[in-house]
matplotlib code that plots the C-alpha trace (Angstrom):
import matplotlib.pyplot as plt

x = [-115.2, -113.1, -112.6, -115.1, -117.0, -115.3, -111.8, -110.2, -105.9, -104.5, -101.1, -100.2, -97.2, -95.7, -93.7, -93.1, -92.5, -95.8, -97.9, -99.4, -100.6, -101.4, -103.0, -100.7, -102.1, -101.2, -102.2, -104.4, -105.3, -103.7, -100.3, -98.5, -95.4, -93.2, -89.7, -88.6, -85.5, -84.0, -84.8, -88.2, -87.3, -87.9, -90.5, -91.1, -94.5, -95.5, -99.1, -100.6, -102.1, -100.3, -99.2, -95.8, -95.4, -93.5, -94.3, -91.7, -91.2, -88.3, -90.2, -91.0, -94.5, -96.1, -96.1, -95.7, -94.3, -93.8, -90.4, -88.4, -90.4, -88.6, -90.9, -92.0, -95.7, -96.9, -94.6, -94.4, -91.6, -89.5, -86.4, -84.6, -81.5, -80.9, -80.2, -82.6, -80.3, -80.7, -83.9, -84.1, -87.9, -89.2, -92.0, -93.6, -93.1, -89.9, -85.5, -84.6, -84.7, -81.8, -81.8, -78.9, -79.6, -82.9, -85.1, -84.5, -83.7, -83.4, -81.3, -82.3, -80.7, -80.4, -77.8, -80.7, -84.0, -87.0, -89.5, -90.9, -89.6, -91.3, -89.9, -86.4, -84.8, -81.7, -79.2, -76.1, -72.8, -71.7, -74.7, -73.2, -70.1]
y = [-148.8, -151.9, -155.4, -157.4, -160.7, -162.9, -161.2, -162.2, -162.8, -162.9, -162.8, -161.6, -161.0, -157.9, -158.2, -155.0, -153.0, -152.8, -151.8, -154.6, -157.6, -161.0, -163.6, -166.3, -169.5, -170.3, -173.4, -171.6, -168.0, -168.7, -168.1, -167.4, -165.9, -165.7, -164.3, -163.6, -163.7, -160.1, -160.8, -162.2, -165.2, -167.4, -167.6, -169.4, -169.2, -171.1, -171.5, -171.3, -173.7, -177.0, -178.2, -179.4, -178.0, -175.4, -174.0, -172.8, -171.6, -171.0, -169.2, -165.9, -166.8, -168.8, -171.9, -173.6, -176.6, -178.4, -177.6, -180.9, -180.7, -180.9, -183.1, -180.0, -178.1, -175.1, -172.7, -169.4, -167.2, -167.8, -166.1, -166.4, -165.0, -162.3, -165.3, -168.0, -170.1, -170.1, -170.6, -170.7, -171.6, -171.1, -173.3, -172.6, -176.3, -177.3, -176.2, -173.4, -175.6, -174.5, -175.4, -174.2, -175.9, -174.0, -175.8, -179.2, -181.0, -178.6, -179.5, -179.1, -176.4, -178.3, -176.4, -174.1, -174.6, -176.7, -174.1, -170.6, -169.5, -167.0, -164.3, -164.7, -162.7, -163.0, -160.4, -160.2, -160.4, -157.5, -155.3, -156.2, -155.3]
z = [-100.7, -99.3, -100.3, -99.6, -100.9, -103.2, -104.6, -107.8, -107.3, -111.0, -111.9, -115.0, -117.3, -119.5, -122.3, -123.3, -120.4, -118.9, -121.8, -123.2, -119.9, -120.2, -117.5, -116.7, -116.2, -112.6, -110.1, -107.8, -106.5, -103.1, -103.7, -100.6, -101.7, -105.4, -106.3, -110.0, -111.4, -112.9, -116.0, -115.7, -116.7, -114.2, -111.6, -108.8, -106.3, -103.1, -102.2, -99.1, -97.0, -96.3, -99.5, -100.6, -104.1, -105.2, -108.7, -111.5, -114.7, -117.2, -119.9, -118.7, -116.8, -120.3, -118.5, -114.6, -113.5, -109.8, -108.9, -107.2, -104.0, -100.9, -98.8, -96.6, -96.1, -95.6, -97.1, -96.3, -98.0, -101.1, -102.6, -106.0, -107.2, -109.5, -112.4, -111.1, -110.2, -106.3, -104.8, -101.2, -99.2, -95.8, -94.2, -91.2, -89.4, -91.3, -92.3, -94.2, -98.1, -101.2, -104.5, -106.6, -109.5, -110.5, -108.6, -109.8, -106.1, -102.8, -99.8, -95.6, -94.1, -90.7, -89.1, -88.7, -86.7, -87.6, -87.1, -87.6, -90.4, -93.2, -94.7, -96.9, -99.0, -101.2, -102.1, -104.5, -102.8, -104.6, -103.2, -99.8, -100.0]

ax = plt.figure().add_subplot(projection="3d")
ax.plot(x, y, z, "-o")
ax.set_aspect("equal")
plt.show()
């Protein structure tokens, strides 16, 4: 009959096609926004609120780490592409932020505005075309 009270966010993980589910062990329940590579592999989530980290992982979801943080708050949308290797994040007060080296160090976007920013999305070149 509606959510209401105290709600439980979990993330969790399948590794074999959806039978079987795990919980992932994740920073906090707030996560703002995540994009996973095509073949699980890598995951990458922003939380919300005004904090600068960006969480990743390389092992399928067993384990997180802080991603090179790009110096900007309050994230609002992230993107990965199809093999992890591009990861591209949004803030709501800051550039448009890249990484193209899994999320290892991320470079300003300034050509763009400073500002307003939330959703991205990523899409193969070939998908384009």
């Amino acid at each position: 009959s509606g959510d209401f009270g105290n709600i439980d966010i979990v993330m969790k993980r399948s590794l074999d096609g959806g039978n079987n589910w795990s919980s992932i062990a994740t920073a906090a329940s707030l996560i703002n926004d995540i994009a996973i590579s095509d073949d699980g592999k890598y995951i990458v989530y922003v939380l919300q609120g005004s904090t600068q980290t960006v969480y990743i992982s390389s092992n399928y979801g067993a384990s997180f780490s802080t991603s090179g943080s790009p110096g900007a708050s309050s994230w609002r949308g992230v993107a990965m592409s199809s093999t992890g290797q591009y990861i591209t994040l949004t803030s709501f007060n800051s550039y448009i932020w890249v990484s193209s080296n899994y999320g290892v160090s991320y470079t300003a976007k300034t050509a763009y505005p400073s500002s307003g920013w939330i959703p991205v999305a990523m899409q193969k070149m070939e998908d384009i075309n």
